[in-house]
N, C-alpha and C positions, 0 to 999 in steps of 0.2 A: 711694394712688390709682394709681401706678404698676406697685404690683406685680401686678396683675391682667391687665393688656398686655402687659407684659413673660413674665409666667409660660406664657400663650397662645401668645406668640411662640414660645417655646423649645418647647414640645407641638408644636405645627404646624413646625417645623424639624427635632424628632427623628424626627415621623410622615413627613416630606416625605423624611428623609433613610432611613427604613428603609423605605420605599415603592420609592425607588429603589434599594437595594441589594437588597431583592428581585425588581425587574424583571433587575436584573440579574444574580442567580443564575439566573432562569426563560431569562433572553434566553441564557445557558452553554448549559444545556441544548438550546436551540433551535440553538444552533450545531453541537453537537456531534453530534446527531441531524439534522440536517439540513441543514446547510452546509462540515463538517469533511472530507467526503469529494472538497472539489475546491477550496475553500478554506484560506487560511489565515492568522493573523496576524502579519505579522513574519516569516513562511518564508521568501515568496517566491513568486510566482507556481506553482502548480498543475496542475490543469483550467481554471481560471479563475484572476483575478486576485487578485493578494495583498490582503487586505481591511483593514491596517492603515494607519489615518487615510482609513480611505473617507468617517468622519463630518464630517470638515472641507473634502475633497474636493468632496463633495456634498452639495447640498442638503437638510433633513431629509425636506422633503414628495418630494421625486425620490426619496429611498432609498426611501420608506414605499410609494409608488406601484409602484419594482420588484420590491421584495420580495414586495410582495402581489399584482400579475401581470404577471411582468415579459413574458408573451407578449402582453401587450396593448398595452402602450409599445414591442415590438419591430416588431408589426404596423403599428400609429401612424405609423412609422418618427423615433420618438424617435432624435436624432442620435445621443447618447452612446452610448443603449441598444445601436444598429444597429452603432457601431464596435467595439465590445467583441465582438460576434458575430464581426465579420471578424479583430478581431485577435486570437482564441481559437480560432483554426478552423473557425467558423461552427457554433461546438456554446451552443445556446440553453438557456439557464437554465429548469427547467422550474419552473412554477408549484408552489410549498412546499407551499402550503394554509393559507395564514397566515391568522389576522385581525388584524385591527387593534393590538387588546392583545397578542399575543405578535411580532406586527413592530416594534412600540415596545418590546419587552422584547429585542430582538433587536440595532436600532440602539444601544438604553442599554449593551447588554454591548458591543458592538464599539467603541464609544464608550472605555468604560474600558480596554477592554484594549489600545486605539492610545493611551493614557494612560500605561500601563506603560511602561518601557523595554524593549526588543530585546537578548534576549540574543546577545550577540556569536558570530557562527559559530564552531566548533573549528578552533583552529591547525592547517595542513598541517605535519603532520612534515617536517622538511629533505631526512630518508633517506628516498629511494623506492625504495630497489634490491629487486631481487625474492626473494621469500621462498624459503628453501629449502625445496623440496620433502623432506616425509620421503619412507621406503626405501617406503610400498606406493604412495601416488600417485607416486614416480619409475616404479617397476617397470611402473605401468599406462599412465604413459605413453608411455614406452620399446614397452610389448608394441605400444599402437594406433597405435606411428609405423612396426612393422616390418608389422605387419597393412595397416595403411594402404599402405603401399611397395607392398606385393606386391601388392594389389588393382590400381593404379596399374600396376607393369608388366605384368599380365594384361591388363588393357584396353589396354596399348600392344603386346600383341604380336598380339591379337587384330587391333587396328586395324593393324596389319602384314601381318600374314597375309593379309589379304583383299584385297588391291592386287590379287594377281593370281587369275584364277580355275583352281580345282581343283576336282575330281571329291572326292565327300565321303561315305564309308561310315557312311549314317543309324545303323546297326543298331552300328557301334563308337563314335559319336557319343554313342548311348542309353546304351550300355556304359560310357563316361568318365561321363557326368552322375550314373550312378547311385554310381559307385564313387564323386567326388566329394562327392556329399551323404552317406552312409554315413561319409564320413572324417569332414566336416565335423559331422557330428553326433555321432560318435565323440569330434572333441578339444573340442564344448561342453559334453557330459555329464560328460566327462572336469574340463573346466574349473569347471563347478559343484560336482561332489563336491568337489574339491580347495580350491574358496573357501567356499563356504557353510556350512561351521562357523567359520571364521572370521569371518563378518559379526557388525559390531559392533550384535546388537539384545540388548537386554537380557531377562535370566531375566524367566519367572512372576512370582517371588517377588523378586523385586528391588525395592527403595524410592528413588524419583528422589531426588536432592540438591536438587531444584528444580520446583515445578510452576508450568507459567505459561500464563494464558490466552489465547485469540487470538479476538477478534471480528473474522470477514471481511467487506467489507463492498467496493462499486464501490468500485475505484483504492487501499483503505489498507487495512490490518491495525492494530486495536489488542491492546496487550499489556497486562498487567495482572495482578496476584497474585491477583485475585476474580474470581469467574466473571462474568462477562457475555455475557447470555442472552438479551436485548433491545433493541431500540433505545433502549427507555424508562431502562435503567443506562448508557446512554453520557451523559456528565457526573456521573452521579450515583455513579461507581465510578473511585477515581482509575488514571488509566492509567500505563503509564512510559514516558516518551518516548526513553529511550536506556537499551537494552536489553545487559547484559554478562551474562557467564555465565564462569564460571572455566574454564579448559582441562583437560578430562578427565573431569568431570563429569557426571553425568548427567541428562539432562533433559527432563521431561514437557509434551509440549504438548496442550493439549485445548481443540480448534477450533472453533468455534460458525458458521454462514454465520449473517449477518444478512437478508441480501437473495436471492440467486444464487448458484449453483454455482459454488465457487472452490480455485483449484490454491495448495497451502501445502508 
């Protein structure tokens, strides 16, 4: 007579228990599509603030009512809501488009993942001394600190010169400027034949050592060895959070914008 209660029990606690591990696969996805970009768990403040243990912080029913419009609780002038504005630079959370079910799928993930432990930030190396420069970024900086100089005492001799006033021959004036630009155009043509076989872009027919993806997206870049081509594969396409590449190497990036036009 027992076992029929008991057998129910355990049905109804593996169904309760994979019910919620699928909110909380769905609630990843909701993160990472729409809240990754100014959030974060365990990082560290953002755009907004750091979201791990927000679930014990807050209320369940306050999260579910900001998540789902949080410009409505700011209008209200919801205290919390209103301080988080000011202490974020008064950049207001916009409305997700959430419903119900995927803001409860959303809280259940952020829930587990302030569960998890925080991985420990990377040790500061002891040694900070500055790296040596190889021979072509010395060379270049070397060139733009004597280009740099000379621009510097041109304008200070200009600004000399004109203290006191002189009579000023327009027509040998016109004469320097031109000769001037002709030089200066002479030693950049000059300076491009001379480097631009040198630039390091790879042949045609060249095969990278490495192809890696970048979905651009407001405020972050993700990386990743799969392409990701939508909002909809963010969670669904593992990313790499700490990106190395061997020195010398070669390597292909192929940049997808998620949202807006963005500089890579």
């Amino acid at each position: 007579m027992h076992t029929l209660p008991l057998s129910v029990l355990l049905v109804t606690l593996a169904l309760a228990g994979a019910a919620r591990a699928e909110a909380v696969t769905d609630g990843h996805v909701a993160f990472e599509q729409k809240c990754a970009a100014c959030h974060t768990i365990g990082g560290g403040d953002r755009v907004g603030p750091d979201l791990h243990g927000v679930t014990q912080r807050r209320t369940a029913e306050w999260l579910l009512r900001f998540v789902m419009a949080p410009e409505a609780m700011i209008a209200a002038g919801d205290p919390v809501a209103v301080r988080l504005v000011e202490r974020y630079n008064r950049i207001v959370m916009p409305n997700l488009g959430l419903g119900e079910d995927e803001a409860r799928a959303l809280l259940a993930y952020l829930a587990s993942a302030s569960a998890a432990p925080v991985a420990a930030p990377p040790a500061v190396p002891a040694d900070r001394s500055w790296p040596v420069l190889a021979a072509p970024q010395s060379t270049i900086l070397i060139a733009f600190l004597a280009v740099a100089a000379v621009i510097v005492a041109v304008f200070a001799w200009v600004a000399l010169s004109t203290r006191s006033s002189a009579e000023i021959d327009v027509h040998r004036a016109y004469g320097l400027r031109k000769a001037f630009f002709a030089t200066a155009a002479a030693a950049l043509v000059a300076l491009l034949v001379a480097t631009l076989p040198r630039a390091p872009y790879a042949g045609v027919d060249a095969r990278p050592d490495r192809v890696i993806y970048v979905a651009a997206r407001q405020f972050d870049f993700v990386f990743s060895d799969e392409p990701i081509l939508s909002t909809a594969d963010l969670g669904q396409i593992p990313a790499i959070s700490q990106l190395e590449v061997p020195a010398g190497s070669l390597v292909e990036f192929r940049v997808t914008s998620l949202d807006v036009n963005h500089g890579f």
